[in-house]
C-alpha positions as CSV (number, residue, x, y, z in Angstrom):
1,X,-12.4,-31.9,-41.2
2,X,-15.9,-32.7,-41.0
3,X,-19.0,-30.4,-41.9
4,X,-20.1,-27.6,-39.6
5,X,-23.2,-29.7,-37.3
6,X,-26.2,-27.7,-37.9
7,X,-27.8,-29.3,-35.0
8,X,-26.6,-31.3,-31.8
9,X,-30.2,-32.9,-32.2
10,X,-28.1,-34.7,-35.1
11,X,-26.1,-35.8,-33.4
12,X,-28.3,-37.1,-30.8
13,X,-30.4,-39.5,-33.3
14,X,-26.9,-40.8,-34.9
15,X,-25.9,-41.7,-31.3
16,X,-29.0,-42.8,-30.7
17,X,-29.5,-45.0,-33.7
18,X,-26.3,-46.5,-32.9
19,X,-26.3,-50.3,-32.2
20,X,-26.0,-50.6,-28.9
21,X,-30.1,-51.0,-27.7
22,X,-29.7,-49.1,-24.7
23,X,-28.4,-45.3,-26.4
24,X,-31.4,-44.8,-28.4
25,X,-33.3,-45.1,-24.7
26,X,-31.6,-43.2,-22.4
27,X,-31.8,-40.3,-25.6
28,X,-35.5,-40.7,-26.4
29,X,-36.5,-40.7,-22.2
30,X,-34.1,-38.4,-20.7
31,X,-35.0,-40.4,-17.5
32,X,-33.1,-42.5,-14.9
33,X,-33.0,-46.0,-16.4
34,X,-35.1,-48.4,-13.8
35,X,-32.0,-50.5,-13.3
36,X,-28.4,-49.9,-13.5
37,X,-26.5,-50.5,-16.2
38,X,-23.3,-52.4,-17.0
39,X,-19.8,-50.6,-16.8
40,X,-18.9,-51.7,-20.1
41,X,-22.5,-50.4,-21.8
42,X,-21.9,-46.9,-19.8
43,X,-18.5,-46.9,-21.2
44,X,-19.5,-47.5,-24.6
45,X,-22.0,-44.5,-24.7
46,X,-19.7,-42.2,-23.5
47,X,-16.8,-43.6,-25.7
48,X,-19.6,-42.7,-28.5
49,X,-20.4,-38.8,-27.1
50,X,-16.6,-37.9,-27.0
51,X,-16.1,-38.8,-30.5
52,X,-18.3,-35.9,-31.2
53,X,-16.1,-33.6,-29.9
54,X,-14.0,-31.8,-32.4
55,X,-10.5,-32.6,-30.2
56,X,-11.1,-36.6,-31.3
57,X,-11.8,-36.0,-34.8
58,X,-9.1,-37.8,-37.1
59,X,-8.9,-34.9,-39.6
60,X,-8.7,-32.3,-36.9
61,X,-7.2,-28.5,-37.2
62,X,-7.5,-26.7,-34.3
63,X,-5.3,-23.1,-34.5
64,X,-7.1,-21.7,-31.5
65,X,-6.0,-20.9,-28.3
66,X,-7.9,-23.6,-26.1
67,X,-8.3,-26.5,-28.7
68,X,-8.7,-29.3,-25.6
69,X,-5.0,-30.4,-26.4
70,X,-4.3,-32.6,-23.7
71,X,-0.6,-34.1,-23.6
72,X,-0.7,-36.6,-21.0
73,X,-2.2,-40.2,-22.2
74,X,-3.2,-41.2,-18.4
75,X,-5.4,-37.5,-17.9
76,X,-6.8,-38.4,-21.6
77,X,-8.1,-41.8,-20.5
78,X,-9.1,-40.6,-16.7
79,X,-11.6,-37.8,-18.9
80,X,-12.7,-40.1,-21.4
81,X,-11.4,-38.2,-24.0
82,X,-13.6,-34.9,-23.1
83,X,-11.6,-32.0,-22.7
84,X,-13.4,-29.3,-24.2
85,X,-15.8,-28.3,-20.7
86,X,-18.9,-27.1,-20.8
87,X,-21.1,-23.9,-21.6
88,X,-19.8,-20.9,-23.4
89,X,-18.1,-17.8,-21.9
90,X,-21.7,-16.1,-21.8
91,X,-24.0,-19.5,-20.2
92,X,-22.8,-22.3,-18.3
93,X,-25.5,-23.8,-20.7
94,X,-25.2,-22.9,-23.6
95,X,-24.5,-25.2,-26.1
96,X,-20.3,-25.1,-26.7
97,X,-19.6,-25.9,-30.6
98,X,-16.4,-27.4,-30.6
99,X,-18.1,-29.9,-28.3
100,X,-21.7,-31.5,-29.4
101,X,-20.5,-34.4,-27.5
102,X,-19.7,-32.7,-23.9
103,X,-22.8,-30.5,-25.1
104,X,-25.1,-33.8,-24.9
105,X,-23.5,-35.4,-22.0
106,X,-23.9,-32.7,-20.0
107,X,-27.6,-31.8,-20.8
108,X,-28.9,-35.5,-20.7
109,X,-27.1,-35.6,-17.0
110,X,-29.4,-32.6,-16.3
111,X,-32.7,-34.7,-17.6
112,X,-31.4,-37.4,-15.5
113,X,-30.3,-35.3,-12.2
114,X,-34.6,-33.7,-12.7
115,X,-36.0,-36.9,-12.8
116,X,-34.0,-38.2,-9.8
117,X,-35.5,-35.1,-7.4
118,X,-38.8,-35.8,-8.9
119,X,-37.9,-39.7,-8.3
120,X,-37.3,-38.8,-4.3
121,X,-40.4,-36.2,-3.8
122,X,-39.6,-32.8,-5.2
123,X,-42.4,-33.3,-8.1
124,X,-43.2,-29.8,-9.0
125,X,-39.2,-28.7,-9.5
126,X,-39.3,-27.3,-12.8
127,X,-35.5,-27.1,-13.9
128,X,-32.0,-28.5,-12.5
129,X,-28.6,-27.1,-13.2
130,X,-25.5,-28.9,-12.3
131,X,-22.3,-26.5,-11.8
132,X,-18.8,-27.7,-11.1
133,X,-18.5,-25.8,-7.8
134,X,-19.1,-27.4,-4.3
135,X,-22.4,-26.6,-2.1
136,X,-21.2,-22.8,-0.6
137,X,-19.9,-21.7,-3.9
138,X,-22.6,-22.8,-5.3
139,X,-25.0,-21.1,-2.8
140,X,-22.8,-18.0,-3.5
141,X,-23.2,-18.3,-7.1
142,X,-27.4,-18.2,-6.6
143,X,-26.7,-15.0,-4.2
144,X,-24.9,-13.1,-7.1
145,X,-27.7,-13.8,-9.4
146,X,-30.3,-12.7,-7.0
147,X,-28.4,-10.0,-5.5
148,X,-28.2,-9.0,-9.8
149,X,-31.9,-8.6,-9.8
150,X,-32.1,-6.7,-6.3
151,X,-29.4,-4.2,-6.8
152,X,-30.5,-2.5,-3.7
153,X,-31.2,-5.0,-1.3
154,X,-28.2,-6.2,0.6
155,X,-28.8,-8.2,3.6
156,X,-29.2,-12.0,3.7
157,X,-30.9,-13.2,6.7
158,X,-29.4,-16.5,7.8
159,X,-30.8,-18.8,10.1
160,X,-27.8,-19.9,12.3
161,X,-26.1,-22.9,11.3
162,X,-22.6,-23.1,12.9
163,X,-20.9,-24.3,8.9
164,X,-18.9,-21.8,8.3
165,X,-19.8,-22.3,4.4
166,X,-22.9,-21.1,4.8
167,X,-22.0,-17.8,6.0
168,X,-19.1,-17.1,4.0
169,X,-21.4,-17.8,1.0
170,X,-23.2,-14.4,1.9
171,X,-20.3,-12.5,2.2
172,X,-18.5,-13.5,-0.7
173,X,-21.4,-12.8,-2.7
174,X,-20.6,-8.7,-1.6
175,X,-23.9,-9.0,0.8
176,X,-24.4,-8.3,4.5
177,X,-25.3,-11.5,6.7
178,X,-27.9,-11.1,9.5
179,X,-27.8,-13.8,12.2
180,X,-31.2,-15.2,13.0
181,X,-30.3,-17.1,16.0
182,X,-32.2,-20.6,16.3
183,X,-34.3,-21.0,19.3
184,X,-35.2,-24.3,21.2
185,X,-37.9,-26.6,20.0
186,X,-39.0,-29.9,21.1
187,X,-39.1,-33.0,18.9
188,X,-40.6,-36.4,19.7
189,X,-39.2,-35.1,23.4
190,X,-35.5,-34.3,22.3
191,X,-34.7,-30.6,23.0
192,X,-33.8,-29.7,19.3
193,X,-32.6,-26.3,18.1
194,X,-35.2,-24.8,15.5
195,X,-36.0,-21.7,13.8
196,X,-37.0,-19.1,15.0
197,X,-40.2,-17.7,12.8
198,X,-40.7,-14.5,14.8
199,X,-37.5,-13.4,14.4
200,X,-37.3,-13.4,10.8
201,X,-40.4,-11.8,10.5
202,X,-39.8,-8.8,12.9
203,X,-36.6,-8.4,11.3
204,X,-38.1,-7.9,7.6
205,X,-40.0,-5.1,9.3
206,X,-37.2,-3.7,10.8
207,X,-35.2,-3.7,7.5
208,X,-37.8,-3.3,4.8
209,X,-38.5,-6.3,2.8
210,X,-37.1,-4.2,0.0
211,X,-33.9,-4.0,1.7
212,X,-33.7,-7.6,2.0
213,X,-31.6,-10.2,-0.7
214,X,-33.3,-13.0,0.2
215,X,-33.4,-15.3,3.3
216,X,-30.9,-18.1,3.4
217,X,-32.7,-21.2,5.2
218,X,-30.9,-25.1,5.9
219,X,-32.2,-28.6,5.2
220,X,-29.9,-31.1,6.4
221,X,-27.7,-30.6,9.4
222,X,-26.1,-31.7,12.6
223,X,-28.2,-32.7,15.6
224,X,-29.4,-31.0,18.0
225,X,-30.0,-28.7,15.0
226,X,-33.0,-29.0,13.4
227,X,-34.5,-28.8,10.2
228,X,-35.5,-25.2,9.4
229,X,-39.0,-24.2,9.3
230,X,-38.9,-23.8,5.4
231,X,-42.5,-23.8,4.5
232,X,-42.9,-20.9,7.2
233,X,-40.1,-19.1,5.5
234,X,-41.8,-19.7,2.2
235,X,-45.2,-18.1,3.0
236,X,-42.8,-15.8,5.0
237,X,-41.1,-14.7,1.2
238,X,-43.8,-15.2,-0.4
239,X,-46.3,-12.6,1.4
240,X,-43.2,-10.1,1.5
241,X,-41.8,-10.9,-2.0
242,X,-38.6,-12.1,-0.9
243,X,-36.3,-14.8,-2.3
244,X,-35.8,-17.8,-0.7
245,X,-32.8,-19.8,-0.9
246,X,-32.9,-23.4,0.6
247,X,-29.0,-25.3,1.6
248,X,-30.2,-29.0,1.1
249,X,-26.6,-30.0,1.2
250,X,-26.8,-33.7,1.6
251,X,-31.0,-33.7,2.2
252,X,-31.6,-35.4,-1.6
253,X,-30.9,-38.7,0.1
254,X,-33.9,-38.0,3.0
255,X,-37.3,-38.2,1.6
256,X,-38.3,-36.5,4.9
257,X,-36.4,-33.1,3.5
258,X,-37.3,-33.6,-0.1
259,X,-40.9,-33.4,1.8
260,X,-40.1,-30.2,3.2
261,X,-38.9,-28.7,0.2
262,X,-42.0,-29.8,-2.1
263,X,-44.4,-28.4,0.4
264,X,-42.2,-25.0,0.7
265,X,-42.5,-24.7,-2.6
266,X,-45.8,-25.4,-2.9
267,X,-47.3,-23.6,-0.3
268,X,-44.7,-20.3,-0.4
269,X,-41.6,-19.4,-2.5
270,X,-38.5,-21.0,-2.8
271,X,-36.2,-19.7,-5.4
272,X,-33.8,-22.5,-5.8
273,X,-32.5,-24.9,-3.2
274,X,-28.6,-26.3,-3.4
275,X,-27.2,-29.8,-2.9
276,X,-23.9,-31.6,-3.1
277,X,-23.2,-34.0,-5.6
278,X,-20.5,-35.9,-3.9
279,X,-22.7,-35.9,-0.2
280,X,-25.9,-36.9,-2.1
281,X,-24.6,-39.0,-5.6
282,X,-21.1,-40.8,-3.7
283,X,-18.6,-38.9,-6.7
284,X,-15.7,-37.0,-5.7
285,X,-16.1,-33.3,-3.9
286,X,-16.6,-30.6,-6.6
287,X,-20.0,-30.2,-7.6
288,X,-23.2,-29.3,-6.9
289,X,-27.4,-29.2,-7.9
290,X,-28.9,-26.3,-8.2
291,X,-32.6,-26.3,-8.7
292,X,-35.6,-24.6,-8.4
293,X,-39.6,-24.3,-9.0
294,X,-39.2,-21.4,-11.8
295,X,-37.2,-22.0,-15.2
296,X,-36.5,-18.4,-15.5
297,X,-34.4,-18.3,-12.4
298,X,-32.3,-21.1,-12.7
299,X,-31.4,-19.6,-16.7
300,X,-30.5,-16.6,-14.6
301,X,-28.2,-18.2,-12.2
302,X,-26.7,-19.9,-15.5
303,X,-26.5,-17.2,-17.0
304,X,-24.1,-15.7,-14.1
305,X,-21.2,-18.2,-14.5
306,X,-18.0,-16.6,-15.8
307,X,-16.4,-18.8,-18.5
308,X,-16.7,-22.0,-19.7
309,X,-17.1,-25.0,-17.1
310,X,-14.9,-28.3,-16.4
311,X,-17.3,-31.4,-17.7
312,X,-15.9,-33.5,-15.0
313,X,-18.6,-33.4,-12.9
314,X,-21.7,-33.6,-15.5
315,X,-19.3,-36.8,-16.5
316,X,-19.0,-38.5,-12.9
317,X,-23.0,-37.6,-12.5
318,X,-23.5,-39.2,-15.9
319,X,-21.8,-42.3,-15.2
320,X,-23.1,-42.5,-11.5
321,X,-27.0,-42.6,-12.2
322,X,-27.1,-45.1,-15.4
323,X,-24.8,-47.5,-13.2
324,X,-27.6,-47.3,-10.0
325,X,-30.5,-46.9,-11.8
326,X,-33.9,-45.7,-9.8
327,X,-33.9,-48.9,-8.2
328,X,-30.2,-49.0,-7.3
329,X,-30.5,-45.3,-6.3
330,X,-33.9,-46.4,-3.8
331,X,-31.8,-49.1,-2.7
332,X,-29.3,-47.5,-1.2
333,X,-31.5,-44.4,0.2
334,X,-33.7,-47.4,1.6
335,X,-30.2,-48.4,3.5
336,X,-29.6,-45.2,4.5
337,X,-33.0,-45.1,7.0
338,X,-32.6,-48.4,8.1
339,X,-28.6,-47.6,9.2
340,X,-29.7,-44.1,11.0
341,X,-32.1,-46.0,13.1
342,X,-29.0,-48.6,13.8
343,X,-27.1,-45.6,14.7
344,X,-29.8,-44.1,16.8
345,X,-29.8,-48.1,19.1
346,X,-25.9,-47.7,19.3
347,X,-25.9,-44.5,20.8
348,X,-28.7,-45.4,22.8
349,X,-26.6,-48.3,24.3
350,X,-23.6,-46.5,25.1
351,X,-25.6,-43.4,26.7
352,X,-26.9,-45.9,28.9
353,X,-24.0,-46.9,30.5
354,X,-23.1,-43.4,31.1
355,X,-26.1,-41.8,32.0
356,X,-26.2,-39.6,28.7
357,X,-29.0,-39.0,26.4
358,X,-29.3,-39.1,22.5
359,X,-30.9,-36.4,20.5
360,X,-32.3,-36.7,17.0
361,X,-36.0,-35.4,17.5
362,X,-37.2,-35.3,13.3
363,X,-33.1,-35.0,12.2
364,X,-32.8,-38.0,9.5
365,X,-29.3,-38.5,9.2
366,X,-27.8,-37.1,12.4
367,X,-27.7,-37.6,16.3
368,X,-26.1,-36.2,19.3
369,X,-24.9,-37.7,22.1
370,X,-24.5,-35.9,25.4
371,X,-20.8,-36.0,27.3
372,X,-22.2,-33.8,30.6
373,X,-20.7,-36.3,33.1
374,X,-17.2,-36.1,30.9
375,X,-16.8,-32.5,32.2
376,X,-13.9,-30.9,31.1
377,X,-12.3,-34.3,29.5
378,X,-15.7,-34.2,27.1
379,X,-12.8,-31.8,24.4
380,X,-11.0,-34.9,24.7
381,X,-12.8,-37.6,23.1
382,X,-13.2,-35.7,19.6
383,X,-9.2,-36.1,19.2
384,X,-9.3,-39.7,20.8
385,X,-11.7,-40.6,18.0
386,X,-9.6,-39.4,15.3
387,X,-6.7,-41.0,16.4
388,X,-8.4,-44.9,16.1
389,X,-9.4,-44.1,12.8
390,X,-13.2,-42.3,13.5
391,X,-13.6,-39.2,10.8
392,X,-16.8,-37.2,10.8
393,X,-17.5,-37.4,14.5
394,X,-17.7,-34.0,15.7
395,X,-17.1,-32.8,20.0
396,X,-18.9,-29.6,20.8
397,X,-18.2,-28.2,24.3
398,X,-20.5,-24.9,23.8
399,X,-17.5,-22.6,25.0
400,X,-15.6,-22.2,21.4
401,X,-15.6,-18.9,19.9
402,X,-15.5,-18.2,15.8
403,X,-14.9,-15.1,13.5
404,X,-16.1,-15.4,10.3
405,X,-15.5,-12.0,8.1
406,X,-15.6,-9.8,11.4
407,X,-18.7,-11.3,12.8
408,X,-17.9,-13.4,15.9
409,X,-20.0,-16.4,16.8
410,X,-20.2,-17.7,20.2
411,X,-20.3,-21.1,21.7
412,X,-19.7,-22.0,18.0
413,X,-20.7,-25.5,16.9
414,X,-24.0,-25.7,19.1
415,X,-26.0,-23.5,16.5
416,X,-26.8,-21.4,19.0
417,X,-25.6,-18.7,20.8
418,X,-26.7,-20.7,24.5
419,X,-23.8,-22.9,24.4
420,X,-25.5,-25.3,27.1
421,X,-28.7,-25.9,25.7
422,X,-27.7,-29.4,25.1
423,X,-24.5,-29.0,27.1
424,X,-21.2,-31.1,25.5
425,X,-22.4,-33.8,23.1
426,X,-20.9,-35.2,19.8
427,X,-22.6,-35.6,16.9
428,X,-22.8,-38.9,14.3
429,X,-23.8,-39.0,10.8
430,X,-25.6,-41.9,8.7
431,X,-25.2,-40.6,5.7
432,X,-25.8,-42.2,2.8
433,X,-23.4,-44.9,1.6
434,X,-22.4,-45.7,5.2
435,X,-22.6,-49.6,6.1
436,X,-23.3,-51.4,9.1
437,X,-19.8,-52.0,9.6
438,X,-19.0,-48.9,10.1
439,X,-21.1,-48.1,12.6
440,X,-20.8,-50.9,14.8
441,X,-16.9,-50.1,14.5
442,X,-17.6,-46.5,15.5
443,X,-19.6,-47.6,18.6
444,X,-16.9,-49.8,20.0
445,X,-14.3,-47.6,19.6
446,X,-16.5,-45.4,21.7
447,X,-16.6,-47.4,24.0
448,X,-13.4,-47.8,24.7
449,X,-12.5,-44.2,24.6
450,X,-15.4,-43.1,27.1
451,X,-14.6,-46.2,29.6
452,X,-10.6,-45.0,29.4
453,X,-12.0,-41.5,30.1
454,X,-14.4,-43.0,33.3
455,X,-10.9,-45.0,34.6
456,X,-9.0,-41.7,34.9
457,X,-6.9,-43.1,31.6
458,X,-7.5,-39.5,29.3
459,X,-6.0,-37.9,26.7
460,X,-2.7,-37.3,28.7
461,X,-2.6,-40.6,30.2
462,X,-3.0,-42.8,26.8
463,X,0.2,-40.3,25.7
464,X,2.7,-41.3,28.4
465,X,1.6,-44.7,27.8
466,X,2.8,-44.6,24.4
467,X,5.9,-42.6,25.5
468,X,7.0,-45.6,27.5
């Protein structure tokens, strides 16, 4: 069995050095590659790290209890040979020595998942961690940490965002939400749902800012929601000494949010903010970043994680950024913009015809469309959707109710507790990755299904159809 490694840096040059011209660069700048590379050159780099992992050596002699034996060939090619995880029982960090290879991989993905929120506007973050749980565990992960080093502070306050992630987050965590309900707020003349500063600030004083865990504000969301006031809530924390947590679930693909979160945490405190890997990075659901402005809280919050971690993630990560490269990366963000404002002229040509409205006001990625002259049939068109193949598209009516953990939100969906702010709309998503196609499919299938609805030829009507 080979010699104890003294250092993974080792390791590192010998990979490195290897032949292949492209390992000694991606070791030596830590940084997203300027173009993508080829599947066979990212395959050959990681064929390289998992041969430093103790489970692929020839000579090995594993007689522990988790030697990363894996018996089925197919889950051995599907991992690339990594089997070991991540971390240590004590740090979802710390270097694991069975593994120097998994060890590697999973810190360079870290350089390379820094450089790419640097890359789209979030200069001054000082330290990403990527954790093998999805955006509201993740968020609940960061709660624990903070809730650690605030032992008697339990209340979160939560600026409404009807995801019922979010607010299970808080109480998973053992803390006690408080609803900050949003208030309305015009943008570029849509009638937007925003945050509602004053609140927030009369409820630290009501509380004790002493009392208080942190405040849990939201990036990205749907229309006619609203980005939250983040830098507000910054100076907000910042004058109070409270944390701030930001949910940027799928906001690393807008520039416009990675805006807001630079100046937030420039201007105020902002103690980490979360995203999704799968909603921002296009790799299967099961990951997420977690970053912040100071090192020392985002050791904490890896510090916190119970166990060792699955390297499936860092892996897909990995693999993901060398094969887009910055440029392939700006490319697609660059589509992204251009595909929203498509979005935005659809909608805009169907509201038309029915005397509806979009709303997007400053929202990036999604838009609303009103359904007030579709009256009670408006609950309808959701389903109808579905059924011709439409996912994502979302019906509100503003008269749903929701418990969540004991706490009962009304109108849930709108945000808000005044279901008819906006009255019924649906909500679309450009999201990144999304083509053209797509949306100009969604839009006629609209159509079709408001025109039955106008004709008297509903939900009801479209079943006895099939029937005969």
């Amino acid at each position: 069995m080979p010699n104890a490694r003294v250092s993974y840096d080792e390791d590192e040059d010998k990979l490195g050095n290897s032949p292949h011209p492209r390992n000694g660069l991606a070791h030596a700048a830590k940084k997203l590659p300027e173009h993508g590379w080829e599947n066979s050159t990212i395959e050959y780099l990681v064929d390289g790290l998992a041969l430093l992992d103790s489970n692929n050596f020839p000579s090995r002699c594993g007689v522990g209890e988790r030697e990363a034996r894996v018996v089925c060939e197919l889950v051995r090619k599907r991992h690339y040979g990594f089997a070991h995880g991540i971390g240590r029982s004590g740090n979802l960090t710390e270097a694991q020595p069975k593994a120097a290879g998994s060890t590697i991989m999973a810190n360079l993905t870290i350089c390379l998942v820094l450089d790419l929120l640097r890359e789209m506007g979030i200069r001054s973050c000082k330290k990403a961690l990527l954790v093998p749980l999805a955006t509201g565990m993740s968020v609940m992960m960061v709660l624990s940490a903070l809730k650690a080093s605030r032992p008697d502070a339990r209340y979160v306050l939560w600026s409404r965002i009807d995801q019922k992630s979010c607010f299970k987050s808080i109480v998973t965590a053992g803390l006690i939400p408080v609803v900050i309900d949003t208030v309305p707020a015009e943008e570029r003349g849509d009638p937007m749902l925003g945050t509602n500063v004053q609140a927030f600030r009369d409820k630290v004083e009501e509380l004790g800012a002493a009392n208080v865990c942190c405040i849990l504000s939201t990036t990205s969301c749907f229309a006619p929601r609203t980005c939250d006031q983040i830098a507000q809530l910054a100076d907000l924390c910042r004058c109070k000494e409270i944390p701030h947590v930001v949910n940027n679930a799928y906001g690393l693909q807008s520039s416009y949010l990675t805006h807001q979160i630079e100046q937030a945490g420039r201007l105020g405190r902002v103690d980490a903010f979360v995203q999704s890997t799968d909603k921002n990075l296009l790799v299967p659901v099961g990951g997420a970043i977690i970053a912040g402005f100071d090192s020392a809280i985002i050791d904490q919050i890896a510090a916190l994680y119970p166990g060792r971690a699955s390297s499936s993630q860092s892996l897909d990560v990995l693999m993901t950024l060398l094969s887009l490269g910055k440029t392939g990366f700006q490319k697609l963000v660059a589509e992204r913009k251009q595909l929203h404002q498509h979005l935005l002229e659809q909608l805009a040509s169907v509201a038309k015809q029915y005397g509806e409205s979009v709303i997007s006001g400053r929202n990036p990625i999604s838009a609303a469309l009103t359904l007030r002259s579709f009256g009670d049939n408006a609950q309808m068109i959701g389903s109808m959707l579905q059924r011709r193949g439409v996912s994502g598209c979302r019906v509100v009516t503003g008269r749903e109710t929701k418990t969540i953990a004991e706490h009962t939100f009304g109108a849930w969906g709108s945000h808000s507790s005044d279901g008819e702010h906006v009255g019924p709309y649906l909500t679309a998503s450009a999201a990144l990755g999304v083509t053209r196609g797509e949306i100009d499919t969604f839009a006629k299938k609209l159509q079709q299904v408001l025109k039955e609805q106008k004709v008297g030829e509903g939900e009801n009507s479209e079943l006895n159809n099939q029937i005969k």
